[in-house]
N, C-alpha and C positions, 0 to 999 in steps of 0.2 A: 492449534496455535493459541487460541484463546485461553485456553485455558493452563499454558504457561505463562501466561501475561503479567503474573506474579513474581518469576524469578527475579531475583537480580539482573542487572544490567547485560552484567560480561557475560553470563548465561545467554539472556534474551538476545545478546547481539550475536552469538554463534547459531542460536536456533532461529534468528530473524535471515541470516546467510541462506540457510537450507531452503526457507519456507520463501521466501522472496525470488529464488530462481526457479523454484518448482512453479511458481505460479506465474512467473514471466513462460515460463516455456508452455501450462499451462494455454497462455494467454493468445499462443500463436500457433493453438491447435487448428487442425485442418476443418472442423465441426464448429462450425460459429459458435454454435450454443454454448459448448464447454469451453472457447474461447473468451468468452464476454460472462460468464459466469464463474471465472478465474479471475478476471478483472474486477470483476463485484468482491468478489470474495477479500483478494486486495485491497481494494475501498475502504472493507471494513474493517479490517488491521491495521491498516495504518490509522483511519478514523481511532480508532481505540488505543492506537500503540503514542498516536502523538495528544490523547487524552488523559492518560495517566499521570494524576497528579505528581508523583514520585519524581517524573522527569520533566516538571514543568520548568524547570530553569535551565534543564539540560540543551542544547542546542545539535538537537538526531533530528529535525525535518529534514535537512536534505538527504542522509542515509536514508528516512523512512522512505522518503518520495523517488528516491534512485531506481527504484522496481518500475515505475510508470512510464519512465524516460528510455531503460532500455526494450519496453512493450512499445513505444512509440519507433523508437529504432529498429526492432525484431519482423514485427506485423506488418503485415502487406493488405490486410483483410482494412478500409476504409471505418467499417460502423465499429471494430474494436478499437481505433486509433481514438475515434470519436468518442466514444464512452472512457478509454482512459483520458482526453482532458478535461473530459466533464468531471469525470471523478475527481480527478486533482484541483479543479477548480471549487468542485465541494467541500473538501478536504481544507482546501485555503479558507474557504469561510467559515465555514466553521470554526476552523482554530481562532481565525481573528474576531468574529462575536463571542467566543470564549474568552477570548484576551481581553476586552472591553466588560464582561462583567465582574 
């Protein structure tokens, strides 16, 4: 995924479709570990997808963040629920001391 982070938009938003439910389902594997490291993985695309200068006036945070909300809705598993709103809680700071400089 990273490394189409370059396309255009209307590209990026079809192949952000794929890769965002693979990794929600990912998310609510039966194996903690590949559960919470589907989640990480997430973290970091969105981390990057909502840093990409190109779409910085664009207003896709809540598309990007829509992956976390239905991992929080899907997962039964307690410590993955909890890692995705930490993420998302990372994710928000970030962007806003980014906004700031």
């Amino acid at each position: 995924a990273y490394a189409n982070m370059s396309r255009i938009r209307l590209v990026w938003g079809k192949l952000w479709a794929v890769i965002a439910a693979q990794l929600v389902g990912a998310s609510c594997h039966l194996h903690r570990r590949v559960a919470l490291y589907a989640v990480d993985a997430l973290r970091q695309l969105v981390a990057k997808l909502l840093a990409r200068a190109e779409l910085e006036h664009f207003t896709h945070q809540e598309e990007a963040l829509r992956p976390f909300v239905a991992v929080l809705r899907q997962c039964d598993e307690a410590c993955v629920r909890e890692l995705a709103v930490q993420c998302v809680m990372q994710v928000r700071a970030h962007a806003a001391s980014a906004a700031v400089q």
